[in-house]
DONUVEX-628140 format. One record per residue: x negated, z negated, y of N, C-alpha, C, O in turn; residue in three letters. Coordinates in steps of 0.1 Angstrom, whole numbers, plus 5000, padded with zeros to 4 digits. Example, Ala and Ser with C-alpha at 12.3 -4.5 7.8 and 13.67 -1.06 7.14 Angstrom:
DONUVEX-628140
486849224943487749224955486849224967485849154967ala 487249294978486349294989487149215000486649205011ser 
END
This chain:
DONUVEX-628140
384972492573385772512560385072452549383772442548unk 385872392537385572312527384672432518385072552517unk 383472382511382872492504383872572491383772682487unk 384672462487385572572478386672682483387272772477unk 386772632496388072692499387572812510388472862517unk 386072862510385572982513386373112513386673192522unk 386673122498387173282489388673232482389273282472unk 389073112489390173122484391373182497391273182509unk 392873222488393773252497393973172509393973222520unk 394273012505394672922514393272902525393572882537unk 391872902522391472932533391173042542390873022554unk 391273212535391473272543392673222553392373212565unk 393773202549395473192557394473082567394573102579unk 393772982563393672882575392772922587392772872598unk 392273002582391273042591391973152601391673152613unk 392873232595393973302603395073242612395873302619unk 394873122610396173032615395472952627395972902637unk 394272942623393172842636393472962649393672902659unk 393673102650393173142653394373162666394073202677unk 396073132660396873132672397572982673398072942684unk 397672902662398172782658396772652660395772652654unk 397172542671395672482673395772412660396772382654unk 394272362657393972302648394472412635393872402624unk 395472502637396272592625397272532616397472562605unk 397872422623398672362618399772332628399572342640unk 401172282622401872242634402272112632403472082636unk 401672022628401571892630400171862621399771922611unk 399671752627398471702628397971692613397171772609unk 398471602607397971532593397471642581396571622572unk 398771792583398771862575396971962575396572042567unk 396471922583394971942584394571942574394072032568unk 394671822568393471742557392371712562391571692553unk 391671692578390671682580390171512574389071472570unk 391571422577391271282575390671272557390171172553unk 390771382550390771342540389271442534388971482522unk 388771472546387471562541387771702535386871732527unk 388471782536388971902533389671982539390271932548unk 389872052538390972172544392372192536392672152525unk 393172252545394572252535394672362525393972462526unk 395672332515396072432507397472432510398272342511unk 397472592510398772642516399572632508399272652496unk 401172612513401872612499402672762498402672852507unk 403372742488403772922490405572872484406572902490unk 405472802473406972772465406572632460405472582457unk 408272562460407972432454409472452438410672472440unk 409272442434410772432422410372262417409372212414unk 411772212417411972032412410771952418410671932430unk 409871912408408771812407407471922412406371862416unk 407472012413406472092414406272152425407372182430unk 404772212436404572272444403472362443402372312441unk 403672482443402572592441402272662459402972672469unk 400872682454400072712462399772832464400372892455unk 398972932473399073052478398173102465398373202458unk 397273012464396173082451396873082437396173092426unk 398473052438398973002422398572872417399272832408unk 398172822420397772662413399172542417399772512428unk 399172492406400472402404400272262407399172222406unk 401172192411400672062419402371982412403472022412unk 401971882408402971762403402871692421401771652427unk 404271692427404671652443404871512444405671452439unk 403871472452404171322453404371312466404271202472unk 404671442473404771362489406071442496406171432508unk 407071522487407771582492408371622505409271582512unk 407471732508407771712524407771622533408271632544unk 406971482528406871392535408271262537408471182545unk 409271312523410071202522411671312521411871292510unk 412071362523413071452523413771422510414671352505unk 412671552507413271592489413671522478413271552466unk 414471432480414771302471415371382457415171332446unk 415971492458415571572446415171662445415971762444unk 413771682446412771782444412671932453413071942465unk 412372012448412272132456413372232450413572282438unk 413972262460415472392455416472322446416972372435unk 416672182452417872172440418872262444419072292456unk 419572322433420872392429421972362439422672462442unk 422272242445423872252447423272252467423872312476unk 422072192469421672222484421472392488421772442499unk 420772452476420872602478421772692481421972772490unk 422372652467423972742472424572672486424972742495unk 424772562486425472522501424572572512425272572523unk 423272602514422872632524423172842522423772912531unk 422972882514423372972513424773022511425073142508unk 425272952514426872972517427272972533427973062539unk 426772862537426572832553425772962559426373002569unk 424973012557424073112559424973232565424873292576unk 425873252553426773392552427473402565427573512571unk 428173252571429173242576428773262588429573322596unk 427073222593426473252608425373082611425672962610unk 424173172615423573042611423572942626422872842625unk 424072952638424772882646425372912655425273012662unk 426172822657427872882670427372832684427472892695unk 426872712682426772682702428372612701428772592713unk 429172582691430372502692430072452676429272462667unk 431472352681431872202670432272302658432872412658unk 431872212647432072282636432772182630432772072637unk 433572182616434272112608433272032602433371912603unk 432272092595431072052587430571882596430271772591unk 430571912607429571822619430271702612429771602607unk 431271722612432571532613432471522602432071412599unk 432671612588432571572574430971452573430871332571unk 429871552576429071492578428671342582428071262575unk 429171312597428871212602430271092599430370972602unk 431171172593432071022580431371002569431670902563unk 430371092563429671052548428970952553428870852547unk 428170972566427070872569427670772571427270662566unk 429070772580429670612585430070552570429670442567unk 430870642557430870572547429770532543430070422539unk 428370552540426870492537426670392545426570282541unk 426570442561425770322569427070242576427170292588unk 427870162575428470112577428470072595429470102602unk 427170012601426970022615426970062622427070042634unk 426970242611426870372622428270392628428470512627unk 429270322633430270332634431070492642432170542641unk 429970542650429470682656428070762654426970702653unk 428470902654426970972648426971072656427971142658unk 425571072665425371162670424271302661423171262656unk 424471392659423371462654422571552664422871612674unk 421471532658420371582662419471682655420071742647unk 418071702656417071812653415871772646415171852640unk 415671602647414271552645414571442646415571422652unk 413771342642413671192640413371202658414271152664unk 412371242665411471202675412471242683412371182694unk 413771322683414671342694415971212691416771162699unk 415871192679416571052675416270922683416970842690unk 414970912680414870802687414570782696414370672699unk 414470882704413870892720415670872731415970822742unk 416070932721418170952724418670782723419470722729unk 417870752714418370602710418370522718419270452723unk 416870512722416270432732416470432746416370342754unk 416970572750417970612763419170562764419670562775unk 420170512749421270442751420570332755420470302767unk 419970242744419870132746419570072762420369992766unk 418470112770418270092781419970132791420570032795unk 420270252793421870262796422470182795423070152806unk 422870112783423469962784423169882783424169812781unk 422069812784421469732792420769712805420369602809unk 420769832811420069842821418769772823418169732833unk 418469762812416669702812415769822812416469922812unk 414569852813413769932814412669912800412370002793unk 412069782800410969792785411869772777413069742778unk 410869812764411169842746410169742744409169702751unk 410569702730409369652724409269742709410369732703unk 408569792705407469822692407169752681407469632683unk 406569772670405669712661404569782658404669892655unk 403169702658402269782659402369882643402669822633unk 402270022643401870052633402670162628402470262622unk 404270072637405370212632405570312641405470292653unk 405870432633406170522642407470582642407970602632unk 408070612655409170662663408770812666409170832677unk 408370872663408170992670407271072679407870992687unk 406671142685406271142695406371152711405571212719unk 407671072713407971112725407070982736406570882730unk 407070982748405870932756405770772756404770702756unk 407170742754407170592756406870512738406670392736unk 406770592731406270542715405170582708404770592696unk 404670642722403570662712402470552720401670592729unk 402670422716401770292717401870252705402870232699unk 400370222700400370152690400870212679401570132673unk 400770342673401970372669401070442651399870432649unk 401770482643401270432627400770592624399970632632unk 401070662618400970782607399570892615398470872609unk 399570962622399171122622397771012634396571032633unk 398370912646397870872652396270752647395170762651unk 396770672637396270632627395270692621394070662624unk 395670802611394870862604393970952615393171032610unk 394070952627393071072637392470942645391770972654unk 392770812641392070742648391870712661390970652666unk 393070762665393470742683394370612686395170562679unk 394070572697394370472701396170492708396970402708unk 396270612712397370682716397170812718396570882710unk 397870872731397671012730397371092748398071062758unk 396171162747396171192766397671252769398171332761unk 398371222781399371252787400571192786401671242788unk 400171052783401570952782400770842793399770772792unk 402070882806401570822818401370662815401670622804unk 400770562825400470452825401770362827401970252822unk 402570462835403470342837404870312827405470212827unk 405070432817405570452806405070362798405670262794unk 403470382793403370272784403470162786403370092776unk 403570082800403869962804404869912803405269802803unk 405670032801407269982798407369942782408369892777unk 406369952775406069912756405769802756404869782764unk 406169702751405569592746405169632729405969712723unk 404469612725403769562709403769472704403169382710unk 404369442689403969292683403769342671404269442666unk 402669242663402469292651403269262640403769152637unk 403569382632404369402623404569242610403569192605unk 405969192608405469112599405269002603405368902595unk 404868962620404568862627405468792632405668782644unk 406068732623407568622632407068522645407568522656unk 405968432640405768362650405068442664405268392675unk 404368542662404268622673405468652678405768622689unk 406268732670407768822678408368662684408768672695unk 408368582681409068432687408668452701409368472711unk 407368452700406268372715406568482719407068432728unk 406768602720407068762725408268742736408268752748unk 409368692726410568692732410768582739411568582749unk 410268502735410068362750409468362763409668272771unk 408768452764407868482774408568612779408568612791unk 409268722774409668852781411168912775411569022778unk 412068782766412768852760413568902768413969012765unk 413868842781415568872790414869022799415469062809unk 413569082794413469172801414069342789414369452791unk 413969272778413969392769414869472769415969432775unk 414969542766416269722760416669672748417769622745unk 415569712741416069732725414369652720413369632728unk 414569622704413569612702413869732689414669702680unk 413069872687412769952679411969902663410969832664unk 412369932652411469892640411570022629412170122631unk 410869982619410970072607411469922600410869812602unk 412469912595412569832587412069872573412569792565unk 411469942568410569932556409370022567409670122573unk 408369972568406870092577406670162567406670122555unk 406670272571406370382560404970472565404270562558unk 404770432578403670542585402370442590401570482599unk 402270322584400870302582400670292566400070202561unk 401070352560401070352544402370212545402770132554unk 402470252528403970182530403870002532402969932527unk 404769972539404569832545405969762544406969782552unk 406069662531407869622535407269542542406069522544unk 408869442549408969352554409169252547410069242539unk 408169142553408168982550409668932543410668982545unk 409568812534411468772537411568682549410968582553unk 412468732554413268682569412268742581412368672591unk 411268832583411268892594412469002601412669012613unk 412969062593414069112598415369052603416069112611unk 415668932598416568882599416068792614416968762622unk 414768752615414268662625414568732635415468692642unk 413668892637414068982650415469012652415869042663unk 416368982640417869022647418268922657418668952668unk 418268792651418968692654417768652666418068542671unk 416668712671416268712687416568802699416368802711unk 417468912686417569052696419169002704419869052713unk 419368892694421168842699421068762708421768772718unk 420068652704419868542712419668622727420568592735unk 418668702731418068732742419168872747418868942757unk 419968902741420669022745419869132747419869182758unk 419169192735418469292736419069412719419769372709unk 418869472720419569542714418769582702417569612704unk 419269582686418169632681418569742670419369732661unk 417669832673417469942664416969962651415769922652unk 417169982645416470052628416370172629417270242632unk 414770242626414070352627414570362612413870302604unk 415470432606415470412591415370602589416070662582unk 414370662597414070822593413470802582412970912580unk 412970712571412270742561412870662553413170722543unk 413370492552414170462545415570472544416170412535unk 416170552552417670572550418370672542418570792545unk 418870622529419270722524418070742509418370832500unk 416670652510415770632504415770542493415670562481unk 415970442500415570282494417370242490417570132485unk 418570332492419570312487420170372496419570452503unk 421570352497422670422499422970402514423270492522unk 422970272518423370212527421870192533421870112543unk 420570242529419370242538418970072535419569982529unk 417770062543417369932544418069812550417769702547unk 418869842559419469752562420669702554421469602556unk 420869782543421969792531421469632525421669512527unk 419969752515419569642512419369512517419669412510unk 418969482528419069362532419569272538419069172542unk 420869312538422369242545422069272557421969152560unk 421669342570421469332585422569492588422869592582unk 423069442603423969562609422969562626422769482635unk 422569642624421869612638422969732645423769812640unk 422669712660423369812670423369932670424369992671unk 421970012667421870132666421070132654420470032650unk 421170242648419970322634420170492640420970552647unk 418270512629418370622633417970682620417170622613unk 418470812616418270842603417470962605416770972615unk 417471062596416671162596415971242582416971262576unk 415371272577414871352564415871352556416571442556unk 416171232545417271302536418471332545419071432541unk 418771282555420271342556420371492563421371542568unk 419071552562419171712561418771812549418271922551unk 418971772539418371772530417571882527417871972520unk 416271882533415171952533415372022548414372062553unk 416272042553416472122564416672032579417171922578unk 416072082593415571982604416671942607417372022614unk 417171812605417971712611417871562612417271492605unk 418671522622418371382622419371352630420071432636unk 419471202631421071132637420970952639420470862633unk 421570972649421170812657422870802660423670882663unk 423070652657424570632656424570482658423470432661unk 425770402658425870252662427270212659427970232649unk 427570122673428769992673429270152683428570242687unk 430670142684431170232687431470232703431870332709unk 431370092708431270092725430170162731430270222741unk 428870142722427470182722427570312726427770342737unk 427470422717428070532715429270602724429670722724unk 429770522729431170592740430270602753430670642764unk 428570542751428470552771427570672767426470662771unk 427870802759427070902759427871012765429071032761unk 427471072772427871252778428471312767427871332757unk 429771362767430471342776431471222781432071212792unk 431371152773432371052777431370932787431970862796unk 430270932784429770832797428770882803428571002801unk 427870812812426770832820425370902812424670982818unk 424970852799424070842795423870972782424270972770unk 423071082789423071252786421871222773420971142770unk 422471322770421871342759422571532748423671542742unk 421571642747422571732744421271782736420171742735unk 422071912729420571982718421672102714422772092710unk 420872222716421172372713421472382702422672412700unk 420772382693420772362677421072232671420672222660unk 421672112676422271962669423672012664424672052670unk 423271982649424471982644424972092636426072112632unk 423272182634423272302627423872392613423272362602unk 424572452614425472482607424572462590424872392581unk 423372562591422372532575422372402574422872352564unk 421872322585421072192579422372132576422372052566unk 423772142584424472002579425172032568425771932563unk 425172132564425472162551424672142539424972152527unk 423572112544422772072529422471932531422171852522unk 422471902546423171752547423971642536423671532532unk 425571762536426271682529426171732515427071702508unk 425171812510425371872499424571772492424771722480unk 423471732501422471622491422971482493422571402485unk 424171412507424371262505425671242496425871132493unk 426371312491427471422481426771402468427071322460unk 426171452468424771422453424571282452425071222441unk 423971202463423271072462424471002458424370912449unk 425771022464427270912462427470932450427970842443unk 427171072443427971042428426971022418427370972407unk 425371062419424671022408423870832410423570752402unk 423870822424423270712429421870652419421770562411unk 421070742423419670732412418670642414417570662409unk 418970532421418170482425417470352415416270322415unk 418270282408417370202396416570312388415570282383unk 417070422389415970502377414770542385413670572381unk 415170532402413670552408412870482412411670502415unk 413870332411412670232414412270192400411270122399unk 412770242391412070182379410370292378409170262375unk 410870392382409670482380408770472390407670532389unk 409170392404408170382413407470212411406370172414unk 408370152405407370042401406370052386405569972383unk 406570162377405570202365404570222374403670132375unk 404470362382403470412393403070322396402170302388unk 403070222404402970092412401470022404400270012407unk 402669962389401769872385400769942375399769872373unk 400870072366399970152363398670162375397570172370unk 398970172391397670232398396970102400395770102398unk 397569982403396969862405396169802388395269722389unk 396469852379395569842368394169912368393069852367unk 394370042369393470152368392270092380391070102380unk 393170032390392270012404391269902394390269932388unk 392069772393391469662388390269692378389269632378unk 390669792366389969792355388569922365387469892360unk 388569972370387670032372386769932390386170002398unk 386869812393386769762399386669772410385869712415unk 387569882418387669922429389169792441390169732441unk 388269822447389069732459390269782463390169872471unk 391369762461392469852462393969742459394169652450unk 394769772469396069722472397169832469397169952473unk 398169772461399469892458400569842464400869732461unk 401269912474402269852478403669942476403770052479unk 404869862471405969982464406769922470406569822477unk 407869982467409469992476410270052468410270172470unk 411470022455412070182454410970312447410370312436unk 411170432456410270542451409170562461408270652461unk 409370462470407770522480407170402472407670312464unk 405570432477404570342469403370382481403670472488unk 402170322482400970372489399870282480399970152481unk 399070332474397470272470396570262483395870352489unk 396570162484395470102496394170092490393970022480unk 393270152498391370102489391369942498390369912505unk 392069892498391669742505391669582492392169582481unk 391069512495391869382487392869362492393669402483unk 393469332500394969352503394869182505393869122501unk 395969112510397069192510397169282526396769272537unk 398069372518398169492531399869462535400769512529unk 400069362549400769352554401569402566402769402569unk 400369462573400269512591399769582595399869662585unk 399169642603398269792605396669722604395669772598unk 396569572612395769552612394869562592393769612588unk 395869492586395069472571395669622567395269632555unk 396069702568395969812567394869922566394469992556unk 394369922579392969972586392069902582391069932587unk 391869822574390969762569390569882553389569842548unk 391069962547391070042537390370092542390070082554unk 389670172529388170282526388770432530389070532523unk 388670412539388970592538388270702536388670812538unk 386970652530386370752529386670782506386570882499unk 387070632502387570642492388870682493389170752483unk 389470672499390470742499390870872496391670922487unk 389770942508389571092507389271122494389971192487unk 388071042489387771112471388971142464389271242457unk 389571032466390570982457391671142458391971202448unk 392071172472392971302472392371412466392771492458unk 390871412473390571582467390371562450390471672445unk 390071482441390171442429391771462421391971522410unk 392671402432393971472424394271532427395271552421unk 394071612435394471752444393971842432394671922427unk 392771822428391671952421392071882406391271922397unk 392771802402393371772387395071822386395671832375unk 395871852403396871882400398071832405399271862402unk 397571702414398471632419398471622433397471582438unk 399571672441399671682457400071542460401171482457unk 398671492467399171342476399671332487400771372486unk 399571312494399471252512398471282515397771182513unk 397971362518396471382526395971262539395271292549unk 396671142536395971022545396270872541397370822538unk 395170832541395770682539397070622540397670562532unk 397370652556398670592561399770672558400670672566unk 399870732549401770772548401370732536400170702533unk 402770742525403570732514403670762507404170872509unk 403570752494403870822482405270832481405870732484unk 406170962477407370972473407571042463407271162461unk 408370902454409571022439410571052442411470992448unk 410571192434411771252438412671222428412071152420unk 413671232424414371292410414171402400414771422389unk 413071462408412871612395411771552387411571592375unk 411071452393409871392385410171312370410671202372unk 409871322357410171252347409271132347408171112352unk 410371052337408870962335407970962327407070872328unk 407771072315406371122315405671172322404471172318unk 405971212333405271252340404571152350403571192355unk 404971042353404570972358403770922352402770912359unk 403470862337402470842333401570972329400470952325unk 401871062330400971192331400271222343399271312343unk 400471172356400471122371399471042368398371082371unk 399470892360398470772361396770802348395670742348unk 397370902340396070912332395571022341394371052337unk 396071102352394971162361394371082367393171082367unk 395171002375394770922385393670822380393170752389unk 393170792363392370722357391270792362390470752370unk 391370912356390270992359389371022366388171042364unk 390371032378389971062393389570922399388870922410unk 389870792393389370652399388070612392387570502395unk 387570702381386970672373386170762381385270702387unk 386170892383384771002391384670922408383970992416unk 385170782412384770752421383470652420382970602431unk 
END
């Protein structure tokens, strides 16, 4: 235990939590071990803000890890989840809500021509990659080093966020012959993905991506890497997917592939489109999608997909995003952040790369440039760490790891963002 967090609430709770919960968390990162500390519990978040078990107030930069695209308890997700609530919080049958839902998404994501809903990103894309092989009848995937798909057996190679920051190479209990069915190429690497597909393309399924990496700290793509892997995933008849659980619904309306003119075969969405609540959804070309149970061979089912709360706050927040569409006012405010941290870095002569998107951003302690996992991993993580518990203990909840993202929400002003960067002086200044 961290020496301050002795006599505080959040470490009594952690120490209570080691004791039936391993590690006392239920996913990895939320430790803080990567970042030299222990966690602080949260108790309430309202808009831009997250309070902790001891009362202490935190300006949110990591919202649930990408969700909260407007802050904590907006108003019209509340009442709609609490509306849904009254009615019974699940049937085990089709609801009206389900199809509203997955037409808001086909009006946004245009490719998603069909939507399956789901529970989790990691049952998204694990469902995804069971079509893709199904019609293809191929057996390997290919990867990019860095991103992550979830934890299911066959992705977790090579793979970016919780595995990264713990420094594992993968994980014990993902057989040998699974991971052989992974190919890897590095993220960004056109002439690699070329020599990939010339050598193994007519064997592939799908080729899986994050079209923005968001889980080795944020990573766009090259111009024309995405466009290269499409037009090989055509050439070679392989199928290709967009992991857009973190940019969909993020980086715009229509997700990253909006942005960037591409329709790939399948996408898989996830965090905003439950808006705060566990869902997620993998959808496509509409032949794609007909070879699923019940109408074809290739199963796929979930007890709770399609949950009465979450898809209700679903449409409560992509209903939001269609009529305020906030997104110049968030990339304006995620490129202030941006180029405000890359000054502060420069002027206090710290080694450090900022990389922005829209409203995610990540400060890298590297010279940069930070393109791939490889120049990724090249960052200070031990500066890093300072760097969190410094705004942590001035007021600002970061990412507790190198490799994930910074996210604005809409509750955040832009004073406050520069109220955000004269901390972050501070705290780059006590490094």
């Amino acid at each position: 235990m961290s020496p301050d967090n002795i006599t505080t609430k959040s470490g009594i709770l952690f120490e209570e939590a080691k004791k039936y919960i391993p590690g006392g968390v239920n996913s990895p990162v939320r430790a803080c071990g990567a970042v030299g500390t222990d966690p602080r519990f949260a108790k309430r978040g309202q808009g831009a803000r997250i309070y902790d078990e001891d009362g202490r107030e935190y300006l949110d930069l990591v919202g649930s890890w990408g969700p909260l695209i407007f802050g904590h308890c907006p108003p019209s997700v509340v009442k709609a989840v609490t509306a849904a609530a009254a009615n019974g919080s699940s049937f085990g049958a089709p609801t009206e809500a389900e199809t509203t839902l997955a037409r808001l998404i086909g009006q946004c994501v245009p490719s998603m021509e069909m939507v399956r809903l789901v529970s989790s990103g990691t049952e998204a894309a694990m469902s995804a990659i069971r079509l893709a092989r199904g019609a293809t009848g191929r057996d390997k995937i290919l990867k990019f080093q860095g991103c992550y798909h979830g934890h299911a057996d066959s992705l977790l190679v090579a793979a970016g966020s919780g595995l990264a920051t713990m420094s594992l190479p993968g994980s014990l209990g993902v057989p040998r012959a699974l991971a052989e069915l992974t190919i890897t190429c590095p993220y960004n690497d056109l002439p690699a993905l070329q020599e990939l597909f010339r050598l193994a393309g007519d064997e592939i399924a799908c080729a899986i991506v994050e079209p923005v990496a968001g889980n080795m700290g944020l990573v766009p793509p090259k111009p024309g890497f995405l466009e290269g892997l499409a037009g090989l995933c055509r050439e070679h008849g392989a199928l290709l997917v967009m992991d857009e659980v973190i940019s969909g619904f993020r980086v715009g309306l229509g997700g990253a592939q909006g942005l960037y003119g591409l329709k790939p075969d399948l996408s898989i969405l996830g965090k905003i489109i439950g808006g705060g609540l566990p869902l997620a959804a993998f959808g496509g070309r509409r032949d794609l999608m007909g070879l699923l149970a019940p109408l074809g061979g290739v199963y796929q089912a979930g007890t709770l997909s399609g949950n009465p709360l979450a898809v209700a706050a679903g449409i409560a927040a992509i209903e939001r995003l269609m009529a305020e569409a906030p997104y110049g006012r968030l990339e304006h405010m995620g490129s202030r952040l941006a180029a405000g941290l890359r000054d502060l870095a420069r002027d206090k002569g710290l080694p450090a790369t900022v990389n922005q998107l829209g409203s995610m951003a990540t400060l890298f302690f590297t010279e940069g440039p930070v393109e791939d996992l490889a120049s990724a991993q090249k960052s200070d993580l031990a500066l890093y760490g300072a760097w969190f518990r410094s705004m942590r203990d001035k007021g600002v909840w970061l990412p507790p790891s190198q490799f994930e993202t910074m996210f604005i929400s809409c509750g955040i002003l832009f004073s406050e963002i520069d109220d955000i960067l004269e901390l972050a002086g501070e705290a780059l200044t006590s490094l």
